[in-house]
C-alpha positions, 0 to 999 in steps of 0.5 A: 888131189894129194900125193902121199907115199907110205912105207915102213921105213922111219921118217929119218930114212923117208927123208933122206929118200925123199931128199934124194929123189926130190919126190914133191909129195909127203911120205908117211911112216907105217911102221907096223904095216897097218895101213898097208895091210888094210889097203891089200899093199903088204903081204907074200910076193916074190923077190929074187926067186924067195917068197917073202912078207912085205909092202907090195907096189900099191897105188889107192886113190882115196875120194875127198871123203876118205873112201878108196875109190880105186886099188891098182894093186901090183903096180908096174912103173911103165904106163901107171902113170896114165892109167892113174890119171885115166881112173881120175 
């Protein structure tokens, strides 16, 4: 099993979050939001009473043969953890 991250941010500032956070999995560069959008993680949501365009919290467990088993869309930190490892 493989953790990857995948944000629009650059790989320079990946890396500084990453060093920040000592996240122990590798982040991945989607700067025109391709893969997010084609994984329903980027679109409208709210933030701070504004509609806004942007990466929703998404995680997709992708099986050994790159199809997406799984989409936990609009991810909240409490109890994803075990609803992830439950789903494996």
């Amino acid at each position: 099993m493989a953790v990857l991250g995948i944000s629009k941010d650059s790989p320079d500032a990946q890396r500084k979050w990453k060093e920040k956070l000592e996240l122990p999995f590798p982040l991945l560069s989607d700067p025109d939001a391709k893969v997010q959008k084609a994984w329903g993680a980027w679109g409208e949501k709210n933030m701070y009473g504004k509609t806004v365009e942007g990466t929703i919290r998404t995680t997709v467990l992708v099986g050994p043969d790159g199809k997406v088993e799984k989409v936990f869309p609009k991810v909240k930190v409490d109890g994803h953890v075990a609803d992830v490892l439950g789903s494996l």
